[in-house]
Rosetta silent file (secondary structure, phi, psi, omega in degrees, C-alpha in Angstrom):
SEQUENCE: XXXXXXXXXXXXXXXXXXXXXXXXXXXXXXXXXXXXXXXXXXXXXXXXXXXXXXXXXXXXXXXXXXXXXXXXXXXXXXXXXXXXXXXXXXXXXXXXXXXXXXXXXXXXXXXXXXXXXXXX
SCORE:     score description
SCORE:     0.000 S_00000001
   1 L     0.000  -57.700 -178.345    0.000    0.000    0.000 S_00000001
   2 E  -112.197  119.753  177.617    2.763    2.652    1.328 S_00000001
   3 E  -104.840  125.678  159.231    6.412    2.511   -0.133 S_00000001
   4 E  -105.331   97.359 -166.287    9.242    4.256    1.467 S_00000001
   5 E  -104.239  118.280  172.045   11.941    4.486   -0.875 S_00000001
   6 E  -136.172  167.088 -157.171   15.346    6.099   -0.041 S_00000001
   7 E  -154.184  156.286  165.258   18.217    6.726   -1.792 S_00000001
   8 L   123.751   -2.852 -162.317   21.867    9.009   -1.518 S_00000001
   9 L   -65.822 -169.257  154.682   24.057    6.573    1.057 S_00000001
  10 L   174.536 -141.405  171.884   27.487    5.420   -0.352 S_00000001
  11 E  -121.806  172.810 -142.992   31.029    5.788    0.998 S_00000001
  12 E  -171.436  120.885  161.570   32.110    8.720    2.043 S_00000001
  13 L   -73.623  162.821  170.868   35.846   10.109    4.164 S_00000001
  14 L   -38.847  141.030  161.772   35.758   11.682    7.306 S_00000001
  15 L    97.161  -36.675 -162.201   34.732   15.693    6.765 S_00000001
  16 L   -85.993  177.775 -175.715   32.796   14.574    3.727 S_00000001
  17 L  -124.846  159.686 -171.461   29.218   15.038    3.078 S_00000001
  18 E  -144.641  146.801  175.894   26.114   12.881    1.811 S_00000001
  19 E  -109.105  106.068  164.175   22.455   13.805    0.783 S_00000001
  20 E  -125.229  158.232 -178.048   19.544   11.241    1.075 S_00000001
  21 E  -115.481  156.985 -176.575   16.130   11.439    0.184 S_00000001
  22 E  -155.003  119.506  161.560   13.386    8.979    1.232 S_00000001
  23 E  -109.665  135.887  165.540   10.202    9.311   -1.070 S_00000001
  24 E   -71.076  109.121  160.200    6.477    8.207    0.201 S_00000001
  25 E  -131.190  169.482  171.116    4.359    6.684   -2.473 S_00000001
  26 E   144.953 -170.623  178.980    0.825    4.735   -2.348 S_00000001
  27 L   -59.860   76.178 -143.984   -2.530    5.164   -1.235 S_00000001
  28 E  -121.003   99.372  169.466   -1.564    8.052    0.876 S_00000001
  29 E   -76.596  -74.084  166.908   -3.884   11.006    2.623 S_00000001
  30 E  -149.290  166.506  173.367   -1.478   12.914    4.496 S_00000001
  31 E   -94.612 -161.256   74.487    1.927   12.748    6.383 S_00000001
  32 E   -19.109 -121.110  171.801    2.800   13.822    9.785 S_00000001
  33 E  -113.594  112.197  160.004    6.128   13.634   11.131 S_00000001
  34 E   -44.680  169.538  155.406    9.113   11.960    8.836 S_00000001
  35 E  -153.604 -176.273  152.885   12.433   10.808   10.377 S_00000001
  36 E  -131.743  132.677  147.251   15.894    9.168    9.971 S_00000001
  37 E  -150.915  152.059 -134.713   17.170    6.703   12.033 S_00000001
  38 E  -120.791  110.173  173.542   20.033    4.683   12.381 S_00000001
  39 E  -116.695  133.655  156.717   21.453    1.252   13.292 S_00000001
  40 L   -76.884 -163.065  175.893   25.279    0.748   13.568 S_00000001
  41 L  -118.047  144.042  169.369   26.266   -3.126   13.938 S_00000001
  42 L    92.086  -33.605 -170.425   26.017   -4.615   17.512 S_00000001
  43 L   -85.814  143.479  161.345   23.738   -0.962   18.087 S_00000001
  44 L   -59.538  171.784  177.439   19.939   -0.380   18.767 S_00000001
  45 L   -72.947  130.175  169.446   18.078    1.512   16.232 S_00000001
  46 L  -148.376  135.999 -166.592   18.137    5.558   17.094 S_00000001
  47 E   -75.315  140.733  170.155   16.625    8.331   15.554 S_00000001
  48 L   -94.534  -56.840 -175.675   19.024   11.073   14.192 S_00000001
  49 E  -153.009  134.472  126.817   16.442   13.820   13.048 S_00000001
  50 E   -69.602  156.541 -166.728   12.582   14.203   12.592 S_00000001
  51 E  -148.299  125.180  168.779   10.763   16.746   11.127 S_00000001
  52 E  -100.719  163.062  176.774    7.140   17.383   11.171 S_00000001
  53 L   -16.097  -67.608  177.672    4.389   18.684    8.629 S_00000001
  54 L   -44.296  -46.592 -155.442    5.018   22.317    9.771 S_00000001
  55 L   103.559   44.444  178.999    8.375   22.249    9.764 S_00000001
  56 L  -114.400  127.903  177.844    9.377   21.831   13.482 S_00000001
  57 E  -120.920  176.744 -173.900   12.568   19.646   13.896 S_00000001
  58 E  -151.225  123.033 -177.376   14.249   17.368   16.169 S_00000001
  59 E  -135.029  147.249  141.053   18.227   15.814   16.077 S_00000001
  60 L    -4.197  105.087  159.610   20.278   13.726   17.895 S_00000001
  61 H   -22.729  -51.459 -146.182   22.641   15.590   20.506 S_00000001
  62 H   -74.525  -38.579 -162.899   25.582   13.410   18.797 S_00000001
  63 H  -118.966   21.900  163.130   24.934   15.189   14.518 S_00000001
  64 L   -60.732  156.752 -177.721   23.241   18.492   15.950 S_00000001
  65 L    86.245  -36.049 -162.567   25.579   21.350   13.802 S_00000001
  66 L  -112.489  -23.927  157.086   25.986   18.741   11.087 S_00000001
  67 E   -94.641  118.281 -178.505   22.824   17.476    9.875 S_00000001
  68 E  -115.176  128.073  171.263   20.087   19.316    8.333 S_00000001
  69 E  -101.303  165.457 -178.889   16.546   17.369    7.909 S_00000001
  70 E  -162.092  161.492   85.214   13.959   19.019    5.361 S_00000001
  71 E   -56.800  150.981  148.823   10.849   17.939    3.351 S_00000001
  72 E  -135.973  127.819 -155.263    8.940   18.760    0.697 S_00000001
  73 L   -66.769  -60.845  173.676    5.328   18.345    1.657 S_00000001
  74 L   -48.833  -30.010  179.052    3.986   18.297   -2.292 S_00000001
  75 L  -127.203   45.081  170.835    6.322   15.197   -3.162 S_00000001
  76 L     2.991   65.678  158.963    6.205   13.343    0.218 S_00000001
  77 E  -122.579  133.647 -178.845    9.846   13.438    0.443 S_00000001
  78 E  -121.508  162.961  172.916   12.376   14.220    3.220 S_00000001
  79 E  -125.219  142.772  147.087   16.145   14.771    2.752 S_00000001
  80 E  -128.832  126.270 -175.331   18.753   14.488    5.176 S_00000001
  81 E  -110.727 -166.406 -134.083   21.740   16.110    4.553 S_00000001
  82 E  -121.270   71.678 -175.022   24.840   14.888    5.950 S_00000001
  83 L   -99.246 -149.237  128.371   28.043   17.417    6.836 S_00000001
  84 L    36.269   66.210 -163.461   31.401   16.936    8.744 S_00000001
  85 L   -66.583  151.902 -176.049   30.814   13.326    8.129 S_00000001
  86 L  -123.668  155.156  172.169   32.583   10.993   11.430 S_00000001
  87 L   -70.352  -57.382  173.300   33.478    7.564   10.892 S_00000001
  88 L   -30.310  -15.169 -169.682   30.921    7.255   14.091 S_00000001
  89 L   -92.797    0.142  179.629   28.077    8.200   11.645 S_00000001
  90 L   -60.335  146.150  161.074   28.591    4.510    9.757 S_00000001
  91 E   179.237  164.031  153.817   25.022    2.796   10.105 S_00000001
  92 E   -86.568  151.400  173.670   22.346    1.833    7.979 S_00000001
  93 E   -72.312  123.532  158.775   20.015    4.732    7.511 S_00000001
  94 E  -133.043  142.454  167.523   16.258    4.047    7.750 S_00000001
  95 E   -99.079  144.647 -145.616   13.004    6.484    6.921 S_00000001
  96 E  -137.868  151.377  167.453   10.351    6.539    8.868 S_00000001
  97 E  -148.260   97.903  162.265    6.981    8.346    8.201 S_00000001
  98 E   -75.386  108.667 -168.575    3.653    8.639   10.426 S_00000001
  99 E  -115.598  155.526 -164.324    0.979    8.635    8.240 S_00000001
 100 E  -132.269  133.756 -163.745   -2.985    8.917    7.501 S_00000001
 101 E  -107.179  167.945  163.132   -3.365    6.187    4.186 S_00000001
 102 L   -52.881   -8.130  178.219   -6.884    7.116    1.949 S_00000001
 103 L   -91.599   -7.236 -154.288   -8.770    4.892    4.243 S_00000001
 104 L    38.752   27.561  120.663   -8.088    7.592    7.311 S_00000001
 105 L   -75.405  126.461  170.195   -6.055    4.808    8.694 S_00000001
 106 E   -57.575  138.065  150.753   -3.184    6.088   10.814 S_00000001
 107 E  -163.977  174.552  172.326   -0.004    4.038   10.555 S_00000001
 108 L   -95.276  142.059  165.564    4.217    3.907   10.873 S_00000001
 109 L  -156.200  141.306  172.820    6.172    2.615    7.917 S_00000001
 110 E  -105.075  157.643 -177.375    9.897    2.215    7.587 S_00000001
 111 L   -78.046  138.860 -175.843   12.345    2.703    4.373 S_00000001
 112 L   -90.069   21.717  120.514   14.324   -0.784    3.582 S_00000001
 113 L   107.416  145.125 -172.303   16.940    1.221    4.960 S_00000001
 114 E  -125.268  123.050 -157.101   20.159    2.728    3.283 S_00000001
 115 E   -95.039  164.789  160.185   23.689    1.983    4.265 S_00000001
 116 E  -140.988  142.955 -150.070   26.628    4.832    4.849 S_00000001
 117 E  -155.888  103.107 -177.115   29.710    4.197    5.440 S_00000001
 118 E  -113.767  121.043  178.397   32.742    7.045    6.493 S_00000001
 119 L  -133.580  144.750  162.818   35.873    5.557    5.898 S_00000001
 120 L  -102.103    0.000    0.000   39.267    6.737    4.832 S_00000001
């Protein structure tokens, strides 16, 4: 019904920077609040930054300064981008969206998740 598609990881050196996008498509009414969040190996899952409809945001103490999240509302897409990349930032990525589908069921759906990797 709802697809979360993201896309932008890769490999990356320390200092550098990466852009991803995670587009919503399907039977779709409206979104809420978006996210990113992150599993390292061996780590729980932890959100880096949310963003809501309005445009109210929320990041991680550890990639505040360094990370910017954004949407655009018309193409149910969020970006995060990525700056003064740390080897600590390796993880897969996943997008998250709380959502109202055309039936005016509420639900959560995740992104099949995107890996990055800062290496020199």
């Amino acid at each position: 019904q709802v697809q979360l598609v993201e896309s932008g990881g890769g490999l990356v050196q320390p200092g550098g920077s990466l852009r991803l996008s995670c587009a919503a498509s399907g039977s779709i009414f409206s979104i809420n609040a978006m996210g990113w969040y992150r599993q390292a190996p061996g780590k729980q899952r932890e959100l880096v930054a949310a963003i809501t409809r309005g445009g109210s945001t929320n990041y991680a103490d550890s990639v505040k300064g360094r990370f910017t999240i954004s949407r655009e509302n018309a193409k149910n897409t969020v970006y995060l981008q990525m700056n003064s990349l740390k080897p600590e930032d390796t993880a897969v990525y996943y997008c998250n969206a709380d959502l109202f589908l055309a039936s005016n069921k509420r639900n959560f759906y995740w992104g099949q998740g995107t890996q990055v990797t800062v290496s020199s």
